[in-house]
C-alpha positions in Angstrom: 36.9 -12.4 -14.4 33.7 -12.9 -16.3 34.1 -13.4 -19.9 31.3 -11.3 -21.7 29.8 -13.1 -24.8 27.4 -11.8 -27.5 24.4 -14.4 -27.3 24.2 -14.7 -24.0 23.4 -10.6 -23.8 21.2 -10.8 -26.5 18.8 -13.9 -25.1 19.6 -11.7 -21.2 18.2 -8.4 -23.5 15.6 -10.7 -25.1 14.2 -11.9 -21.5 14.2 -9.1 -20.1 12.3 -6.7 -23.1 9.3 -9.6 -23.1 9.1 -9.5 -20.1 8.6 -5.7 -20.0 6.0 -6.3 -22.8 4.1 -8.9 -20.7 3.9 -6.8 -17.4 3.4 -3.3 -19.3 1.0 -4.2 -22.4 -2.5 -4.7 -20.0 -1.4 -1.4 -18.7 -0.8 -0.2 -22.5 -4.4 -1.0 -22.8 -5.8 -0.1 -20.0 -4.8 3.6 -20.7 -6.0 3.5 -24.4 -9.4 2.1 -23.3 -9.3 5.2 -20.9 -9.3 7.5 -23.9 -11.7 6.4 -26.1 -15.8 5.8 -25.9 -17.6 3.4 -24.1 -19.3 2.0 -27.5 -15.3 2.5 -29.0 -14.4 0.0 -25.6 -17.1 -2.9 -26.1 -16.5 -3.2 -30.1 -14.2 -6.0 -31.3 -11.2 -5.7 -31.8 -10.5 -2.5 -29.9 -8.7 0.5 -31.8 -4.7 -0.1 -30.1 -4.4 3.9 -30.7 -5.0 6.0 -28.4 -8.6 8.0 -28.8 -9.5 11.6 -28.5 -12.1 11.2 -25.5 -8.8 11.5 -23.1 -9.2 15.2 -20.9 -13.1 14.4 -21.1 -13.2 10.6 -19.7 -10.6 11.6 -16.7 -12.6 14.7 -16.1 -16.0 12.6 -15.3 -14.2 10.3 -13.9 -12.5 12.7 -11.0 -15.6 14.3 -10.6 -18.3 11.6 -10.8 -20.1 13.3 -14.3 -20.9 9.4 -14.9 -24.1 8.3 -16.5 -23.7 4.3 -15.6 -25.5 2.0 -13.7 -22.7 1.5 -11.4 -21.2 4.0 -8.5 -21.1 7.4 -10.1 -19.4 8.5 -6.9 -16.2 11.3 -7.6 -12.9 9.2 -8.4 -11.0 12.5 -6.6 -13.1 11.8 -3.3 -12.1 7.9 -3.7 -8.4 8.6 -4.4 -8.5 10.9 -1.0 -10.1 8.4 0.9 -7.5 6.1 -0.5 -4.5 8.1 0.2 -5.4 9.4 4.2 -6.4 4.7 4.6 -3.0 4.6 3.4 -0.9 7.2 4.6 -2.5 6.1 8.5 -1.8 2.4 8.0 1.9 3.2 6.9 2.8 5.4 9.4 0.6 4.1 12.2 2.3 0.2 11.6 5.6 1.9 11.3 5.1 3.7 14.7 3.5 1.2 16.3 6.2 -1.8 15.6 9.2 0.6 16.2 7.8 1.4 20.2 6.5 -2.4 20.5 10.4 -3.7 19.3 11.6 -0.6 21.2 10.1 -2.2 24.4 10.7 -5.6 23.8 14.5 -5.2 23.2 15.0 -2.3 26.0 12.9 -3.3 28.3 13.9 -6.2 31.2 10.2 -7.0 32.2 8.2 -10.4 33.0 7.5 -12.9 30.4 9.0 -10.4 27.6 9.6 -13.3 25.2 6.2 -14.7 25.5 4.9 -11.1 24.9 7.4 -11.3 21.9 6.3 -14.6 20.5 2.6 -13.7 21.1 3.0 -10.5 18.9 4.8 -12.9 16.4 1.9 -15.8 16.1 0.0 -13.1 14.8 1.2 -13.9 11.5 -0.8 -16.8 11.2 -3.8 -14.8 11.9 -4.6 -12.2 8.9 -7.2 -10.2 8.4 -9.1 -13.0 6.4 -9.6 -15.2 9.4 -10.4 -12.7 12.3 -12.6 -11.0 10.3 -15.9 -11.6 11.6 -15.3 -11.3 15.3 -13.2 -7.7 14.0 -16.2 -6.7 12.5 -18.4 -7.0 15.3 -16.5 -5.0 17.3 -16.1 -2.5 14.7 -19.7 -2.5 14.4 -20.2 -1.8 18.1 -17.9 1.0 18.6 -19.9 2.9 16.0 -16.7 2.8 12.8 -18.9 1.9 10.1 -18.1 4.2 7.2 -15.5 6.0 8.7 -11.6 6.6 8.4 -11.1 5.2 11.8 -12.9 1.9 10.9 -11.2 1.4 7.6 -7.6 1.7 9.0 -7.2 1.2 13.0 -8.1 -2.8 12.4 -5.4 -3.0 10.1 -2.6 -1.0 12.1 -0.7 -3.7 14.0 2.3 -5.4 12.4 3.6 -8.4 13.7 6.4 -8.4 10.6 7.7 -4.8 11.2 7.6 -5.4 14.3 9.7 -8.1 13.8 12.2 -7.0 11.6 12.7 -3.9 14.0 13.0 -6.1 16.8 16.0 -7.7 14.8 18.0 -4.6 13.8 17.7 -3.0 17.4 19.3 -6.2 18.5 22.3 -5.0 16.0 22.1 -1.5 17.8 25.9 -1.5 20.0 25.0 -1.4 23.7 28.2 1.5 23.6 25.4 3.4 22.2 23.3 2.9 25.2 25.3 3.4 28.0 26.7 6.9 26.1 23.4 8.1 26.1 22.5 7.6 29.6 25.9 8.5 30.7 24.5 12.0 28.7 21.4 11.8 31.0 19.1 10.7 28.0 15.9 9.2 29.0 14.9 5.9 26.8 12.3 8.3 24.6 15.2 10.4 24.4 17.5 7.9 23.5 14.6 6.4 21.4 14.1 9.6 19.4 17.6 10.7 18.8 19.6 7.8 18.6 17.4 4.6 17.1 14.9 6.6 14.6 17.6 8.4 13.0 19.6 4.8 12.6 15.8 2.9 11.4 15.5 5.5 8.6 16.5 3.9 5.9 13.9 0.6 7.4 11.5 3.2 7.6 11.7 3.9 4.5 11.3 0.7 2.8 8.6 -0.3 5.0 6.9 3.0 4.5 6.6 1.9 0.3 5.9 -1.5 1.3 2.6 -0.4 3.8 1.4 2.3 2.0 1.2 -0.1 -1.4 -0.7 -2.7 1.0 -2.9 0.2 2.6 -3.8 1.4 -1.2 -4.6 -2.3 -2.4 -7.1 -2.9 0.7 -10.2 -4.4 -1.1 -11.9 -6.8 1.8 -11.9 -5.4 4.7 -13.1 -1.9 3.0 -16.0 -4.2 1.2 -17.3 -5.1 4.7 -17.2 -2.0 6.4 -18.2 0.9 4.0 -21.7 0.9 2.4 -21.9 5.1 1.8 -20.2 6.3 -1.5 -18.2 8.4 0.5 -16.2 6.6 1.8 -15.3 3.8 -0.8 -11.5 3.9 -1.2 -10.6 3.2 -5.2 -10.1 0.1 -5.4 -14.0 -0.7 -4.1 -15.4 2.3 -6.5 -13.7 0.1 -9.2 -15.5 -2.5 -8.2 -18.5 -0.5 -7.5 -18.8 0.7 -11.0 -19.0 -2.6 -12.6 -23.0 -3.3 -12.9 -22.8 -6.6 -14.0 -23.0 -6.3 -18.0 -20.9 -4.8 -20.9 -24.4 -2.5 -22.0 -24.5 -0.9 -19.0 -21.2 -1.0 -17.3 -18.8 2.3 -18.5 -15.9 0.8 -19.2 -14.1 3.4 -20.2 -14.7 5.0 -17.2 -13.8 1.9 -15.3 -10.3 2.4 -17.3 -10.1 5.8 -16.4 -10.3 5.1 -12.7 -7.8 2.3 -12.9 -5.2 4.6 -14.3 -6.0 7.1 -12.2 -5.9 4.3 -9.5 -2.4 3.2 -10.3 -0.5 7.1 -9.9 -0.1 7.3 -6.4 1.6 3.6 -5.5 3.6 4.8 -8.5 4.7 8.0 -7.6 5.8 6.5 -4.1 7.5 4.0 -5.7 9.4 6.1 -7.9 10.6 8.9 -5.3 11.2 6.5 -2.6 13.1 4.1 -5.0 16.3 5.0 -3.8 15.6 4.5 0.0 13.8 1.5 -0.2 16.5 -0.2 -1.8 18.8 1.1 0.3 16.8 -0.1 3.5 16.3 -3.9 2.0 20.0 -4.1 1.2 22.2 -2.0 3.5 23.9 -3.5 5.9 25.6 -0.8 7.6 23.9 0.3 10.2 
């Protein structure tokens, strides 16, 4: 039995509340930035109280009625182009991995181990250090500015595949040899018997991919050069001229809020199944 004592709850309490006030003031004023004027923003100090320019800086922003030197491109258009970048990448790694395990594990075929181990070098190669020879091809297939350039480069997943590799290992064979003692196929057996089990993985990845599909900075900066298609995090970027007189920064603060309400949101309703899928063990 742990004995509960006073001061050590208190300095536990104490921890714990600065570090709440570490991670959450920049956000604080981030979002009172967002509601005040751009001359309001650049004077020193900056007013910690929330301003009355709220409804009219998110309104610009969302629909590009932006007077800066910067992008004045519609935040609503980046957020979209944003959410489909991420929504593919999630799903499409998620898909991907499960069939590629699928095969590896189910599968008796030539040099299946070295097929494994080649998928799983891939690690050491990110996006940072095959990017030029992925941009060329890119280029040549004619992806520039366009959905399919901005996500099929970044769809593979050695790690999912991976870690799905590892829990169909877990799968019992009993499982197997029911279903094709059923007359299930291995897409039928695939479909009914290991998605429904992977949920809960699915689920955690999902959060994890569509955060890292939202955050894409890099790889969008190469390959998009038409406002159109600038996911949010490059509009940010592309909004910052270069100089306090002629960058909005309200609007830039706008943008970021507005920026951080989707990862959020998934976050938040997917809390319970991505904890679940990163700590259950009973598969």
């Amino acid at each position: 039995m742990i004995e509960r004592n006073r001061w050590l709850d208190f300095i536990s309490h104490a921890v714990l509340i600065i570090g709440v006030v570490v991670v959450a003031f920049p956000v604080y004023v981030t979002f009172i930035a967002s509601t005040h004027t751009m001359d309001e923003v650049v004077r020193v100090p900056m007013s910690l109280l929330p301003g009355d320019q709220l409804l009219n800086n998110y309104s610009a922003a969302l629909w590009g009625d932006r007077m800066g030197m910067g992008s004045t491109a519609p935040v609503g258009r980046m957020m979209w182009v944003s959410l489909i970048c991420a929504l593919v990448i999630a799903i499409g790694k998620i898909s991907i991995s499960m069939l590629s395990a699928f095969a590896i594990v189910y599968f008796r075929f030539r040099f299946r181990m070295t097929v494994f181990w080649a998928i799983f070098i891939t690690l050491m190669l990110p996006v940072e250090v095959r990017i030029g020879p992925t941009y060329k091809v890119v280029s040549d297939f004619g992806m520039l500015n366009s959905f399919a350039g901005l996500t099929v480069p970044l769809i593979a997943s050695a790690t999912a595949t991976f870690l799905f590799r590892q829990f169909f290992l877990t799968v019992p064979d009993e499982l197997l040899e029911a279903s094709r003692m059923d007359g299930a196929g291995p897409l039928l057996f695939f479909k009914d018997v290991l998605v429904p089990l992977s949920a809960t993985s699915m689920a955690a990845l999902f959060v994890i991919q569509f955060i890292y599909g939202w955050n894409q900075y890099l790889w969008p900066l190469l390959v998009t050069t038409n406002e159109n298609m600038y996911p949010v995090v490059i509009g940010i970027k592309r909004m910052i001229s270069g100089g306090d007189a002629q960058t909005e920064w309200h609007m830039v603060m706008a943008t970021a809020m507005l920026a951080m309400i989707p990862p959020a949101l998934v976050v938040m309703l997917m809390q319970k199944w991505f904890v679940k899928g990163l700590v259950d063990t009973e598969k």
